[in-house]
C-alpha positions in Angstrom: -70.0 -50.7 -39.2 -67.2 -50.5 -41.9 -64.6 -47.9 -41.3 -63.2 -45.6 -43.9 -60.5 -43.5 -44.5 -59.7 -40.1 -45.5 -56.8 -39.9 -47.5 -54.0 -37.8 -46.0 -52.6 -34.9 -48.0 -49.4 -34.7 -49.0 -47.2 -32.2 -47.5 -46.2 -30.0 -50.3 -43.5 -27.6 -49.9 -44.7 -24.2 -49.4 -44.1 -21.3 -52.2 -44.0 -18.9 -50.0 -40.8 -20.1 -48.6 -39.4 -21.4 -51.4 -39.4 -17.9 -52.5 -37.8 -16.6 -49.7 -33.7 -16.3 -49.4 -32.2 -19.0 -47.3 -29.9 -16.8 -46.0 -30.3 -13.7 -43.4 -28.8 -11.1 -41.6 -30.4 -10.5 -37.7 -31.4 -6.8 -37.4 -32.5 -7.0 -33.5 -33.5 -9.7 -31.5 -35.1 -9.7 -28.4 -36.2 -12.3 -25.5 -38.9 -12.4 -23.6 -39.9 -14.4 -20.3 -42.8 -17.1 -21.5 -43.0 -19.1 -18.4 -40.8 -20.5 -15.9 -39.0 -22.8 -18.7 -38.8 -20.8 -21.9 -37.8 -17.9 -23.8 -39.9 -16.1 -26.6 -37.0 -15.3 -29.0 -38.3 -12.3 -31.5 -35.6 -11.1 -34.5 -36.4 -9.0 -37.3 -34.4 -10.5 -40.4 -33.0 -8.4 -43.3 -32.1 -9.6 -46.8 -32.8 -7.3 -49.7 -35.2 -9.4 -51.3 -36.7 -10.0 -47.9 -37.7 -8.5 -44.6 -39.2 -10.7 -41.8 -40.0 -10.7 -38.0 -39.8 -14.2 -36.9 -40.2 -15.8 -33.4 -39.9 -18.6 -31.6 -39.9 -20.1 -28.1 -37.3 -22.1 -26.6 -35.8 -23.7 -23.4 -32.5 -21.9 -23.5 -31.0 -19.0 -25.0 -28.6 -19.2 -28.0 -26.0 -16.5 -27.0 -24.5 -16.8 -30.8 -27.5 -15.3 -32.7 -27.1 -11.3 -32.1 -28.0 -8.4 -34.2 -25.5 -8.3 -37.1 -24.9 -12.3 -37.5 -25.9 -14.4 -40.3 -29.0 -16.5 -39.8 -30.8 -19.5 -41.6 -34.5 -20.2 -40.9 -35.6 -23.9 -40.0 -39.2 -23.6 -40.4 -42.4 -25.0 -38.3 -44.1 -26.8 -40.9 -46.8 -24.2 -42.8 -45.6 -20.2 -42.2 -48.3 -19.1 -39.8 -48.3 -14.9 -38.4 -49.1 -14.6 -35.5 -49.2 -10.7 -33.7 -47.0 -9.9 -36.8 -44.2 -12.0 -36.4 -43.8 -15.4 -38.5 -43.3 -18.4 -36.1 -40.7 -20.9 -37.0 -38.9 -23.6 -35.4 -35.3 -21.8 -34.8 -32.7 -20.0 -36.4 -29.3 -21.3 -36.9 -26.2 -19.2 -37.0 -24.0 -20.4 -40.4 -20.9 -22.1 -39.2 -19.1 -22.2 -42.3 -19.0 -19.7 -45.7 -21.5 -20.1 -48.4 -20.3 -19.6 -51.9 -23.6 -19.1 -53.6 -24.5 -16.0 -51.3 -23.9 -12.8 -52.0 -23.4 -10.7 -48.7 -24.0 -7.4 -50.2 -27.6 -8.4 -50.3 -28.1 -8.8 -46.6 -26.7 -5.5 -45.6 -29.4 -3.5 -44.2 -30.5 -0.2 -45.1 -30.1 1.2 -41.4 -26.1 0.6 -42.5 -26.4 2.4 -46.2 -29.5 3.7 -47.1 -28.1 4.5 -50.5 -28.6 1.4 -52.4 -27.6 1.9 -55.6 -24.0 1.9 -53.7 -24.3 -1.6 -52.4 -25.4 -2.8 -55.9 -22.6 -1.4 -57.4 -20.4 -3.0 -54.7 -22.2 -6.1 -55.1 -21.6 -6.1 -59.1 -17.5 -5.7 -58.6 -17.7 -8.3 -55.9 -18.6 -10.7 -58.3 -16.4 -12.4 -60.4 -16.0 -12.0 -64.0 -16.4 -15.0 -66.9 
């Protein structure tokens, strides 16, 4: 019997997330019992080009990532929905300052709903050539 193959695909990165900002800011988090190990971790992200609900399960809780801090998504291979909420690998707090990213877009409109403020904010922020 001869054997044969099936070619595997490549894994292409997705559009969807190369869309998406690398940067956010947490808007609420929650946790939730899974099992006797792990923690369903749920956090609705905000960036003005962007609003997600993510979640993930882990082992132990990361007592850094609170509503308000600055987030970066590490993604579970293909984004999948699942009850609403994107699952993902984990989010990582940013250490360190970013120069390419402009915080006025990840104020959330629960803080100023007037957002013609924060763009005017956001162009004097930026420096002139």
């Amino acid at each position: 019997m001869s054997e044969y193959r099936l070619p595997i695909p490549t894994a292409a990165p997705d559009n969807v997330v190369a869309k998406l900002p690398p940067v956010f800011r947490v808007q609420s988090i929650s946790r939730l019992p899974l099992d006797n190990h792990c923690v369903l971790n749920r956090a609705g992200l905000f960036h003005e080009r962007a609003s997600l609900m993510v979640e993930w399960p882990s082992r132990k809780v990361d007592v850094r990532l609170g509503a308000g801090c600055l987030v970066s998504i590490r993604w579970l291979g293909r984004p999948v929905s699942l009850g609403g909420a994107v699952r993902i690998s984990r989010l990582v707090v940013l250490g360190r300052p970013e120069a390419s990213l402009d915080l006025f877009q990840t104020i959330p409109t629960v803080w100023v709903k007037e957002r013609t403020l924060v763009r005017r904010a956001s162009a004097l922020w930026q420096p002139r050539v």
